[in-house]
py3Dmol code that shows the C-alpha trace and the ligand (Angstrom):
import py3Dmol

protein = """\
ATOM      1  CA  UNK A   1     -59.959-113.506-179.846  1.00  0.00           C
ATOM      2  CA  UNK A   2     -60.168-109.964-179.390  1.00  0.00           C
ATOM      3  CA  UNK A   3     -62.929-108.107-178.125  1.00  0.00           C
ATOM      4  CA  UNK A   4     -63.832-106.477-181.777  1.00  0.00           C
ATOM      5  CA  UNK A   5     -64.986-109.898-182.555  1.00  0.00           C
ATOM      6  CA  UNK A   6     -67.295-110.507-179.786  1.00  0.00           C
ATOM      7  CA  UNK A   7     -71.256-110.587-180.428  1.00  0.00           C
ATOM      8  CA  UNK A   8     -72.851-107.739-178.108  1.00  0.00           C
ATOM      9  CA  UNK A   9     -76.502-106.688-177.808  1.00  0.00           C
ATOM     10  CA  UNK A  10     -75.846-104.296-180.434  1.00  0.00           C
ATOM     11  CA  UNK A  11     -74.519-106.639-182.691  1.00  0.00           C
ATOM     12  CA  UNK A  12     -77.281-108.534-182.672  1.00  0.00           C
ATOM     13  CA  UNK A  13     -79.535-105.180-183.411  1.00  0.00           C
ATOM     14  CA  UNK A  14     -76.967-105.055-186.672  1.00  0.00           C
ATOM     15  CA  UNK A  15     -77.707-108.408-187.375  1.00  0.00           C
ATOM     16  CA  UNK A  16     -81.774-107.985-187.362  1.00  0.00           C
ATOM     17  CA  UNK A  17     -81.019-104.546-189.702  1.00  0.00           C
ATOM     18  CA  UNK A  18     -78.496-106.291-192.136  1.00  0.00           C
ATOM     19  CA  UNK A  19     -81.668-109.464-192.224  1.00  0.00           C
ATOM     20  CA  UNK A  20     -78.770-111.525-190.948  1.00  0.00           C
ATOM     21  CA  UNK A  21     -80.681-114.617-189.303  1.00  0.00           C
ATOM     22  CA  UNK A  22     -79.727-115.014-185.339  1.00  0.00           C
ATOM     23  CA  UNK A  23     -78.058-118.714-184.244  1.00  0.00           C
ATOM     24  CA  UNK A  24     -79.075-119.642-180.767  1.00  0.00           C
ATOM     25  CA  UNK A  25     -78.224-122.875-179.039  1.00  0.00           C
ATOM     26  CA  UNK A  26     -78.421-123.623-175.378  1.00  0.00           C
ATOM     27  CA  UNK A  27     -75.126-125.179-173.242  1.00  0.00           C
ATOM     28  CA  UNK A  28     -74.942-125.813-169.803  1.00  0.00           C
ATOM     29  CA  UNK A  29     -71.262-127.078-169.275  1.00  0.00           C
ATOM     30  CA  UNK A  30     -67.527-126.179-170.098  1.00  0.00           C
ATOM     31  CA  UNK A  31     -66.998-128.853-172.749  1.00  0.00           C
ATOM     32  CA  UNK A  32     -69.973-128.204-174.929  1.00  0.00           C
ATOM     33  CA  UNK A  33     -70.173-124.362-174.784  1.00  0.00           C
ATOM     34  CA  UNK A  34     -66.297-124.657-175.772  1.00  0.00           C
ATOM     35  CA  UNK A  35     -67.417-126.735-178.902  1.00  0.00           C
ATOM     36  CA  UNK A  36     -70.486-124.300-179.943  1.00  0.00           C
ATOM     37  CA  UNK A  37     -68.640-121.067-179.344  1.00  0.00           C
ATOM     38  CA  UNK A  38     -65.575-122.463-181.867  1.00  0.00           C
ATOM     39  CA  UNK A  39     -68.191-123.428-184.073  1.00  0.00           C
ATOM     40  CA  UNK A  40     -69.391-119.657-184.664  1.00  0.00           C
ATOM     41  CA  UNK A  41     -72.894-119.673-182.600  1.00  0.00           C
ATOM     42  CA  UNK A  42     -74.274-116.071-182.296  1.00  0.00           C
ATOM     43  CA  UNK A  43     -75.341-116.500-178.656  1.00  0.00           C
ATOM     44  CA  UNK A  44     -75.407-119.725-176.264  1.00  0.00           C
ATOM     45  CA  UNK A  45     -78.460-119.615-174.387  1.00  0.00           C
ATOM     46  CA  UNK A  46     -77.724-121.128-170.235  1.00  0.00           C
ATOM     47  CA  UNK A  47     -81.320-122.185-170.498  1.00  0.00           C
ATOM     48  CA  UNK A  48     -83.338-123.471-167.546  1.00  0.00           C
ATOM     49  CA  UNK A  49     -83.991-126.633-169.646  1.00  0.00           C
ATOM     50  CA  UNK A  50     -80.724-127.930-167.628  1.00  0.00           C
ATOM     51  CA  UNK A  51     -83.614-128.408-165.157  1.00  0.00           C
ATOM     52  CA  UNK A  52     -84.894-131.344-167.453  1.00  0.00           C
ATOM     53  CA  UNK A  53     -81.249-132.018-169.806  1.00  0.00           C
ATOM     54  CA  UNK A  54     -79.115-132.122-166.650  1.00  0.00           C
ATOM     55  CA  UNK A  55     -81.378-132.860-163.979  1.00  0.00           C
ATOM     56  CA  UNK A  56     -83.787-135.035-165.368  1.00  0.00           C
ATOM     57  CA  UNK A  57     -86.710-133.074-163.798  1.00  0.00           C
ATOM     58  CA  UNK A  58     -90.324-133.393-165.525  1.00  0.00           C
ATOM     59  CA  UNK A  59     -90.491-129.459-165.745  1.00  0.00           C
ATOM     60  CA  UNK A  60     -88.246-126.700-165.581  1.00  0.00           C
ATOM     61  CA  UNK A  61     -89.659-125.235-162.248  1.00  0.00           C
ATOM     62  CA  UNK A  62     -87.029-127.251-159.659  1.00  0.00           C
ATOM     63  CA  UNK A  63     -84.266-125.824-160.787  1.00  0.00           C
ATOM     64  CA  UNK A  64     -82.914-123.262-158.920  1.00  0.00           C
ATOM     65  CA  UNK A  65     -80.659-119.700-158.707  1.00  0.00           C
ATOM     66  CA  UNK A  66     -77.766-121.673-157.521  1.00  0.00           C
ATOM     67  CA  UNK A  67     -77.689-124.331-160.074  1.00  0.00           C
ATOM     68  CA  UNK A  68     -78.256-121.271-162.915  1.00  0.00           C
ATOM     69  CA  UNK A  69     -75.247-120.206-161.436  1.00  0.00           C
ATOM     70  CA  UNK A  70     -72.879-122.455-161.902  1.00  0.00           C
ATOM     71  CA  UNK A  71     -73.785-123.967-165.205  1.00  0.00           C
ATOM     72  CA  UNK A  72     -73.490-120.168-166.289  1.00  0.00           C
ATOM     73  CA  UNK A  73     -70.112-120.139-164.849  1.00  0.00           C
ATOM     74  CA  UNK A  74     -69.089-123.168-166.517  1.00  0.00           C
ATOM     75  CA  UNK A  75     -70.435-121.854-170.063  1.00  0.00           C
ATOM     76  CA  UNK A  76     -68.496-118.317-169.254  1.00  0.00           C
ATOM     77  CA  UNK A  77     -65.086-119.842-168.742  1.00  0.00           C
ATOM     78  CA  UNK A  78     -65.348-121.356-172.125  1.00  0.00           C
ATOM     79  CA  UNK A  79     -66.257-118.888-174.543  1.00  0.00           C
ATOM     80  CA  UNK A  80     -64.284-116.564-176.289  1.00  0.00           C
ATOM     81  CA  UNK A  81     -66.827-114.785-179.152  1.00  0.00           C
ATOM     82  CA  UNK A  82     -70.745-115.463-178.414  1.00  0.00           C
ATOM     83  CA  UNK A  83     -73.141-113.932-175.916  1.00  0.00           C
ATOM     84  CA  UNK A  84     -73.976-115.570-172.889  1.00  0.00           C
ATOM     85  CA  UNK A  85     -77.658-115.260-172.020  1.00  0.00           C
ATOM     86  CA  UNK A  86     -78.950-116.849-168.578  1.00  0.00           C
ATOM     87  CA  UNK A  87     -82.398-118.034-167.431  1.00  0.00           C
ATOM     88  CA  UNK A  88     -83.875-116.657-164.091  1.00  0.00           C
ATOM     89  CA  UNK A  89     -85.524-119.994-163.028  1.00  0.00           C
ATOM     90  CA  UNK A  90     -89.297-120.164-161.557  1.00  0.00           C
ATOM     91  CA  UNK A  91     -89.794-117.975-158.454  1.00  0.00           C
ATOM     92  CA  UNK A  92     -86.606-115.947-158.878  1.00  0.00           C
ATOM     93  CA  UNK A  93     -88.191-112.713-160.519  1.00  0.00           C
ATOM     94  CA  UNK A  94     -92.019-113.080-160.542  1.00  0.00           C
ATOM     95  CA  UNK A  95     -94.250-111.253-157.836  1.00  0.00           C
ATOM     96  CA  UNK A  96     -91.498-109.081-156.505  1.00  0.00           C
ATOM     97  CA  UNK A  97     -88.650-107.176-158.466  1.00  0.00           C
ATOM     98  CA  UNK A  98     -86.352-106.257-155.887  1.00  0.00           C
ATOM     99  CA  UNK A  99     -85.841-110.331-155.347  1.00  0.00           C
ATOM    100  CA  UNK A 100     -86.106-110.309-159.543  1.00  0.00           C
ATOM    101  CA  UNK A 101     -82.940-107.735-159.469  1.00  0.00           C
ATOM    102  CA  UNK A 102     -81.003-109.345-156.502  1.00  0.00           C
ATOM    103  CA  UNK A 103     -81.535-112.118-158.602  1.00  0.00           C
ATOM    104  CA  UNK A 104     -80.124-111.023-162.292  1.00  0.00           C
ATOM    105  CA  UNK A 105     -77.159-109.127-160.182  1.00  0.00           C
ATOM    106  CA  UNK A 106     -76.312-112.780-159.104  1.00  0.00           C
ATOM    107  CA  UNK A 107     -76.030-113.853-162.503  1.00  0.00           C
ATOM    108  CA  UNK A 108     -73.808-110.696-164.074  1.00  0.00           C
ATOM    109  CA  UNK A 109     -71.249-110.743-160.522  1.00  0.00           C
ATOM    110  CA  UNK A 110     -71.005-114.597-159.931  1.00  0.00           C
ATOM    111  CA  UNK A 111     -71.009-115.983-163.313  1.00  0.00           C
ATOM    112  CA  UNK A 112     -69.838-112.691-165.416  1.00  0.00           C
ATOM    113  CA  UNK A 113     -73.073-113.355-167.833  1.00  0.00           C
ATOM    114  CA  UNK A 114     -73.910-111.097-170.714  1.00  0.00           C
ATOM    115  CA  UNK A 115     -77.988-110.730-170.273  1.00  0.00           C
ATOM    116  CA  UNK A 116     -80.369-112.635-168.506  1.00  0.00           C
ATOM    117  CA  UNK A 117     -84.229-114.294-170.001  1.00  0.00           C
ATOM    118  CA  UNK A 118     -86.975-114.341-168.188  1.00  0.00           C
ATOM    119  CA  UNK A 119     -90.874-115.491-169.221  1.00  0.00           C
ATOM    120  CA  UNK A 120     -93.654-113.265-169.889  1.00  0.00           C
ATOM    121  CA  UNK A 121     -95.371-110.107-170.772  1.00  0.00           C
ATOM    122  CA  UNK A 122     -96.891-107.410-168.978  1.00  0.00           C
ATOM    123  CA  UNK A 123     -97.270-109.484-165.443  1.00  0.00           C
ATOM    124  CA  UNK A 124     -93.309-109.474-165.140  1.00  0.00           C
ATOM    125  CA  UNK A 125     -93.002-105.315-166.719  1.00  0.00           C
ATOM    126  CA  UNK A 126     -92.067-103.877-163.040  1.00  0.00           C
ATOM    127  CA  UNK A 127     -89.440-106.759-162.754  1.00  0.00           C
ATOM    128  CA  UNK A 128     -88.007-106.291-166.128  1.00  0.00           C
ATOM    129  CA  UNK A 129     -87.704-102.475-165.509  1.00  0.00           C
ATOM    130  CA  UNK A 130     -86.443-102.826-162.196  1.00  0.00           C
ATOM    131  CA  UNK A 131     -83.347-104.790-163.810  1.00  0.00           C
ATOM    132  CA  UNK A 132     -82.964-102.699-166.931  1.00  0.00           C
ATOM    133  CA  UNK A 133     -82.063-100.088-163.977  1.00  0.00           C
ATOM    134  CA  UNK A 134     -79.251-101.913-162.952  1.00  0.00           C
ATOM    135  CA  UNK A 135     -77.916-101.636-166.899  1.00  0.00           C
ATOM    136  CA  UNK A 136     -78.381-105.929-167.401  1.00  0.00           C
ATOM    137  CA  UNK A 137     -79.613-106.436-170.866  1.00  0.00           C
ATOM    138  CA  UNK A 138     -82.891-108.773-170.868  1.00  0.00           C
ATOM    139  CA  UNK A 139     -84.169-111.262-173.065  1.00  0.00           C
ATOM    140  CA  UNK A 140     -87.533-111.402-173.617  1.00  0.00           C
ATOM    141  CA  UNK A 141     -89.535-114.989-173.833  1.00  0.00           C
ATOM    142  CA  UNK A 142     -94.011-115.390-175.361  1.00  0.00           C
ATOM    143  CA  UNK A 143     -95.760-117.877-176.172  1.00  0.00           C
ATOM    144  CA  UNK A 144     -95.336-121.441-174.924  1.00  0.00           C
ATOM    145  CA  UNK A 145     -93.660-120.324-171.065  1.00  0.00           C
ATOM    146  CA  UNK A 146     -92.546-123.654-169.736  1.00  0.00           C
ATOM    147  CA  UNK A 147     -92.567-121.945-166.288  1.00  0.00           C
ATOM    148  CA  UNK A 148     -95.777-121.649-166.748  1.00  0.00           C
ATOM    149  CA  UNK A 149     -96.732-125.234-167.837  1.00  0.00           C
ATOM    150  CA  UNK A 150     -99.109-125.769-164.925  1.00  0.00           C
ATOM    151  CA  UNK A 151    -101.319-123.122-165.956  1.00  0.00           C
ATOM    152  CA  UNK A 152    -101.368-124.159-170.023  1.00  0.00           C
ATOM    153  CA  UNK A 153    -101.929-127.961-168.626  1.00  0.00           C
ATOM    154  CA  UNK A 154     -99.896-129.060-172.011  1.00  0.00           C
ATOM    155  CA  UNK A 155     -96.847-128.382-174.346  1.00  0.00           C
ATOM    156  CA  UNK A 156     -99.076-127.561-177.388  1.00  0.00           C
ATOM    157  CA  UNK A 157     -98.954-124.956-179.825  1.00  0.00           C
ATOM    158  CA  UNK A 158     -99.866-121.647-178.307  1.00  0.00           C
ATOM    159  CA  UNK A 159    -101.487-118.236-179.791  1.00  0.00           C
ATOM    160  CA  UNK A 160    -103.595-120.376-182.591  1.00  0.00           C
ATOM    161  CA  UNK A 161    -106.736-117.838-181.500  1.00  0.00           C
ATOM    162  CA  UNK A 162    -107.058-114.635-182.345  1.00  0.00           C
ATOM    163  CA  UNK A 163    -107.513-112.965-178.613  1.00  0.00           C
ATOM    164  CA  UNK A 164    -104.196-114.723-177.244  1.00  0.00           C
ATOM    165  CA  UNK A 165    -102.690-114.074-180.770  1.00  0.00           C
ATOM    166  CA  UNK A 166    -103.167-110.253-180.246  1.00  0.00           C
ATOM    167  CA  UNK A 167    -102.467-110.341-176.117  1.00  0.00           C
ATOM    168  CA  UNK A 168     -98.803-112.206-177.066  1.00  0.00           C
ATOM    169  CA  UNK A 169     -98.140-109.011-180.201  1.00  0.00           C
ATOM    170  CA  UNK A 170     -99.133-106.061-177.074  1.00  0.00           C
ATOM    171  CA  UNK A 171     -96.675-108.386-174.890  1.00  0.00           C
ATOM    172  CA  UNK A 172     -94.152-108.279-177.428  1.00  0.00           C
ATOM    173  CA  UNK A 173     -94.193-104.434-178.525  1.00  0.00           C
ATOM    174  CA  UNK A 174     -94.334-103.858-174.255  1.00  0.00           C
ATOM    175  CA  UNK A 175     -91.278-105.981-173.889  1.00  0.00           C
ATOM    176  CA  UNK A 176     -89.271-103.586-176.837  1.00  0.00           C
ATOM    177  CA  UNK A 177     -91.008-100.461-175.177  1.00  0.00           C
ATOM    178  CA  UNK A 178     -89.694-101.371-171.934  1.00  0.00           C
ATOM    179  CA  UNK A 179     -86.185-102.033-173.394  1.00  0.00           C
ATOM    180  CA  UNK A 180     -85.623-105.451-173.762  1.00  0.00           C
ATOM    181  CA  UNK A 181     -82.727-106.224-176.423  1.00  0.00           C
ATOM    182  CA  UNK A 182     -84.332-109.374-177.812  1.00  0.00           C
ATOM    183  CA  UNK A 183     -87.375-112.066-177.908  1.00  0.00           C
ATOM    184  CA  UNK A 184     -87.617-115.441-177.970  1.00  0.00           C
ATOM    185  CA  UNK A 185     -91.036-116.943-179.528  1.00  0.00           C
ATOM    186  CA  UNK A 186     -91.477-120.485-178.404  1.00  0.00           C
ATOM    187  CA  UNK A 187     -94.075-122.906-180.355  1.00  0.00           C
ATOM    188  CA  UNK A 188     -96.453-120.242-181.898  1.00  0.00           C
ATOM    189  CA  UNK A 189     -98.038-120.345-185.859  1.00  0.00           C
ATOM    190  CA  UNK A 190     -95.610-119.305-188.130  1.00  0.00           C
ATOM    191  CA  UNK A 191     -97.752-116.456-189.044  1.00  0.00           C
ATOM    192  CA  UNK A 192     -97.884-114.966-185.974  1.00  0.00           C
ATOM    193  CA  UNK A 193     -94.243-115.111-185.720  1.00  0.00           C
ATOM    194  CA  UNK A 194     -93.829-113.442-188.522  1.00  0.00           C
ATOM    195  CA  UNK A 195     -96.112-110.735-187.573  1.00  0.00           C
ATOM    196  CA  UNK A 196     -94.301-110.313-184.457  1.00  0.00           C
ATOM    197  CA  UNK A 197     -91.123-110.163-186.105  1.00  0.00           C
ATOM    198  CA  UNK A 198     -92.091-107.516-188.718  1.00  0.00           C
ATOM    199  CA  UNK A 199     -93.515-105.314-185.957  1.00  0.00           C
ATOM    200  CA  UNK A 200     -90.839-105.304-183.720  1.00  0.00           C
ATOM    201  CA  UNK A 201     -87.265-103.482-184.503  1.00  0.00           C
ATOM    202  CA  UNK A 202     -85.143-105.847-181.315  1.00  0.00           C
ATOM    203  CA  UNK A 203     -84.434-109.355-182.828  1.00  0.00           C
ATOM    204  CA  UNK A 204     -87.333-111.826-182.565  1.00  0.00           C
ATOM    205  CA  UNK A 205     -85.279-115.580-182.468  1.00  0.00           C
ATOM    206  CA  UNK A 206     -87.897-118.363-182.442  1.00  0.00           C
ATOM    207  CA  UNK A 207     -87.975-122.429-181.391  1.00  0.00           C
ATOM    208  CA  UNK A 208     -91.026-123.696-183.201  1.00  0.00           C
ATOM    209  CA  UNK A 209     -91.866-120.419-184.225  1.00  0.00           C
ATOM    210  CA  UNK A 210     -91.248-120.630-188.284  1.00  0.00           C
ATOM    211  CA  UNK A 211     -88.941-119.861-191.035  1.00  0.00           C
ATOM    212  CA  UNK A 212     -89.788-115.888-190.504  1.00  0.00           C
ATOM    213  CA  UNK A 213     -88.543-114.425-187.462  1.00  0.00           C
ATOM    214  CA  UNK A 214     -84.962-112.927-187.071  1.00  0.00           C
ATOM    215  CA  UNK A 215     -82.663-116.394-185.701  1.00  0.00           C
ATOM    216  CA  UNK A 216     -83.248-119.881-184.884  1.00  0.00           C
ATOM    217  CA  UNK A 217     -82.644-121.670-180.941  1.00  0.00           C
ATOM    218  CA  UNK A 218     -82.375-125.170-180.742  1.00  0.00           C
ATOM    219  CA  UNK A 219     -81.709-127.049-176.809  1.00  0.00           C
ATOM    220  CA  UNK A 220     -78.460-128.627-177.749  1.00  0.00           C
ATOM    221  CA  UNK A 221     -79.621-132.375-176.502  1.00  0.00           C
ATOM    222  CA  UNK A 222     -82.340-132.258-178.952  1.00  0.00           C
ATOM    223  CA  UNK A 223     -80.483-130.955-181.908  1.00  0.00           C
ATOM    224  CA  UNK A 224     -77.722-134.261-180.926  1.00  0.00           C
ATOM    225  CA  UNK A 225     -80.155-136.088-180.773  1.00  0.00           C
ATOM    226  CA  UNK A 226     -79.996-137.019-177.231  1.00  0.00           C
ATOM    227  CA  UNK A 227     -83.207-137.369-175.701  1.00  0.00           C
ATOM    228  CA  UNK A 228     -84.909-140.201-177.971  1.00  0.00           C
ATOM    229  CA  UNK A 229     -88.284-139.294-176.612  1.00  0.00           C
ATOM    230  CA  UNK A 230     -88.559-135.414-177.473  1.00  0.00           C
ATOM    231  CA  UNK A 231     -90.138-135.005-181.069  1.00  0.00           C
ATOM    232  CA  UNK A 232     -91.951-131.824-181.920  1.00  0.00           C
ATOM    233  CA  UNK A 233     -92.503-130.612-185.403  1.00  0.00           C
ATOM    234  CA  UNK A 234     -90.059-127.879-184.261  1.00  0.00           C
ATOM    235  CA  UNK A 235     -87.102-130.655-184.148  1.00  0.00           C
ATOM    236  CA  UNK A 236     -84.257-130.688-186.724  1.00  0.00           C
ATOM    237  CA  UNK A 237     -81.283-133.623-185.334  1.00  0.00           C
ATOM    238  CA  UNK A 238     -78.332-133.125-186.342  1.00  0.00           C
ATOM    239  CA  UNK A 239     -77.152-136.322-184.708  1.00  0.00           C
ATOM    240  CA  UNK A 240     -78.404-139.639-183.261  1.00  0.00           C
ATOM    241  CA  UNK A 241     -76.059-139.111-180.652  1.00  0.00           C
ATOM    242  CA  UNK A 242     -78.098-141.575-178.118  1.00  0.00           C
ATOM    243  CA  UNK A 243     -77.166-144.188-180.192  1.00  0.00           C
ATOM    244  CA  UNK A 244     -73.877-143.423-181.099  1.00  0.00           C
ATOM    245  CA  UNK A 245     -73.049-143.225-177.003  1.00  0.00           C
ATOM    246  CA  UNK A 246     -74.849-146.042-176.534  1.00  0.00           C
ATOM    247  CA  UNK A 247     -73.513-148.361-179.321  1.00  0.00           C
ATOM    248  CA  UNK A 248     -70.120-146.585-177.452  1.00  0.00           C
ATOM    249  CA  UNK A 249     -70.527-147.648-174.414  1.00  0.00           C
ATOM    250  CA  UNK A 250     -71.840-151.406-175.210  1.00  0.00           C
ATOM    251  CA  UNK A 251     -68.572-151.723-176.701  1.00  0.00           C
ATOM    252  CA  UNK A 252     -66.456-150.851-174.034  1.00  0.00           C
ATOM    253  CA  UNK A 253     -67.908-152.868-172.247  1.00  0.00           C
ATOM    254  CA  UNK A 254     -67.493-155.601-174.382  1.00  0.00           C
ATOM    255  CA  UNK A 255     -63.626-154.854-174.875  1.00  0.00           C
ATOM    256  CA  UNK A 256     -63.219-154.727-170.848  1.00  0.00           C
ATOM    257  CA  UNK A 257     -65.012-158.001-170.721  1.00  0.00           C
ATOM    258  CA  UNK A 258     -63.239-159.488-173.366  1.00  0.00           C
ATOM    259  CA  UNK A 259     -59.897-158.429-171.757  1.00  0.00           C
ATOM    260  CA  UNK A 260     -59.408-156.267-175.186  1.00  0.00           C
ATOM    261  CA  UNK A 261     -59.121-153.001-173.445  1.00  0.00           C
ATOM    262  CA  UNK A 262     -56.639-152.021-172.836  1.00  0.00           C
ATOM    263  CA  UNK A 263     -54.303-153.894-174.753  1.00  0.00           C
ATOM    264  CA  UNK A 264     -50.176-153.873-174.590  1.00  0.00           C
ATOM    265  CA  UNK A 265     -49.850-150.435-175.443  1.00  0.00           C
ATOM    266  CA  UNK A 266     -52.370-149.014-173.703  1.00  0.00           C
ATOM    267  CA  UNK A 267     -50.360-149.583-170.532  1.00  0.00           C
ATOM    268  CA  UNK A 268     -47.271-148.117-168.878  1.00  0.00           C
TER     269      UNK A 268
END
"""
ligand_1 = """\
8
KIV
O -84.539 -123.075 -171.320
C -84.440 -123.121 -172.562
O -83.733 -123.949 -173.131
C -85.198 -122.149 -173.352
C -85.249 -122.358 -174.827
C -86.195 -123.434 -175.141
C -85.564 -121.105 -175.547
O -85.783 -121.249 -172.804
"""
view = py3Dmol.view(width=600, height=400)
view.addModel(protein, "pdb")
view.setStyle({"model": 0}, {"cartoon": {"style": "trace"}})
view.addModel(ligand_1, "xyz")
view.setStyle({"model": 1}, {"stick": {}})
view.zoomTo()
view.show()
C-alpha cells in the first residue's frame, strides 16, 4: 500500500474536522496487528495492557521499556496503513524528562513507532515538552490512569465530581496547548466526555468514555472476548473467543487421544 494511504497525525486532525469517528484497537503481536491493520483500523494502540493480556500481571506497572519494545516491533513489521501508537510503561517518563525522552527515542529508533502515550496532565507537562522537542508525536491519556491505580485504590468511574471534572478539562486543554496530537479518555461520564471533546480541536478517542467523543478504543482480548472475567459497562464482545479456543483445544485433544488426528492423509 502506498504511503498516500497511510493514517498520519494529520489525518486523524482531518478525521476529527470531517466528524469522522476515530477506530482504535490495541495489538501486541505480528499475527493480530496483521489481522486489524487489513481490517481498516485507524490506529493500533501497543498498549501497556500487554502487561496484564500478555503477561498476566495484576496491573500494568511491571511491564517494562524492553518488553514495549519488542511487542512494538512485532506490531510495526505487520502493518501496512494504520498508526502505530506505543505506551511508555510506569517509571519510564515520570519525575524526570530527559529519562522520559531517552525513553520515547527508544521507541521511534528500535521499533520505528509512529507516536508514543503516556498518562496524565500537568504533573508529566515538562516530560511531554521535552519529547515534542525531539519532533515524536504524543498521545495524550485522563481520567482512569491505570499507572496510577495505587493512588485511585479502584478501577471505578472517574471525574463523577465537579472539582476532578474541571481539573481533568484544564488537563486536557494543557495537553492540546502543549501540542499533543490526540487524547484518550478512559472510564469518565459521558457528559464530561463530551465536554472535553467539544472543547478541544486534537481528536478526543474514548474507552468507557460515551457515544460523544471523536473515536472509539477497545483492548483487543476484551473485544474477542478473551478474558471471561473483564466486564465493564464499557465492554462490547465481538466474540466468545475463550470458548471457541477452548471448545478447540478439548477437541484436539480428544482426536489425539482417540488416535483421530492425524488421520491417513494427514501424514507423509
Ligand atoms: O494500555 C492500554 O491498552 C490502554 C487503553 C486502555 C487505552 O491504554
Amino acid at each position: 500500500m502506498s504511503d498516500a494511504k497511510r493514517i498520519t497525525t494529520h489525518t486523524l486532525q482531518e478525521m476529527k474536522a470531517a466528524g469522522e469517528r476515530i477506530s482504535m484497537l490495541t495489538a501486541y503481536d505480528y499475527s493480530m496487528a496483521t489481522i486489524i491493520d487489513d481490517a481498516g483500523i485507524d490506529i493500533i494502540l501497543v498498549g501497556d495492557s500487554a502487561s496484564n493480556v500478555i503477561a498476566g500481571h495484576e496491573t500494568t506497572l511491571p511491564i517494562t521499556l524492553d518488553q514495549m519494545i519488542y511487542h512494538a516491533q512485532s506490531v510495526i513489521r505487520a502493518i501496512h496503513r494504520c498508526l502505530v501508537v506505543v505506551d511508555l510503561p510506569f517509571g519510564s517518563y515520570q519525575g524526570n524528562s530527559k529519562k522520559a525522552l531517552s525513553a520515547a527515542i527508544r521507541i521511534m529508533k528500535e521499533a520505528e513507532a509512529h507516536a508514543v502515550k503516556l498518562e496524565g496532565g500537568k504533573e508529566v507537562r515538562t516530560s511531554i515538552k521535552r519529547i515534542l522537542t525531539a519532533g515524536i508525536p504524543v498521545m495524550g491519556h485522563l481520567g482512569l490512569t491505570p499507572q496510577s491505580i495505587y493512588k485511585f485504590g479502584t478501577y471505578t468511574v472517574r471525574a463523577k465530581e465537579e472539582e476532578e471534572a474541571k481539573r481533568l478539562i484544564d488537563d486536557a486543554k494543557l495537553l492540546e496547548d502543549l501540542g499533543c496530537f490526540a487524547l484518550v479518555l478512559e472510564k469518565i461520564p459521558a457528559a464530561l466526555g463530551k465536554q472535553v471533546a467539544e472543547a478541544l480541536s486534537i481528536p478526543v478517542i474514548g474507552i468507557g468514555a460515551g457515544m460523544h467523543v471523536d473515536g472509539q478504543v477497545l483492548v483487543m482480548h476484551d473485544l474477542l472476548g478473551i478474558n471471561k472475567e473483564f466486564n465493564p459497562r464499557f465492554l462490547r464482545r465481538y466474540l466468545d473467543l475463550y470458548s471457541d479456543i477452548k471448545g478447540a483445544v478439548e477437541q484436539y485433544i480428544a482426536d489425539v487421544k482417540s488416535r483421530d488426528f492425524p488421520n491417513k492423509k494427514e501424514q507423509y
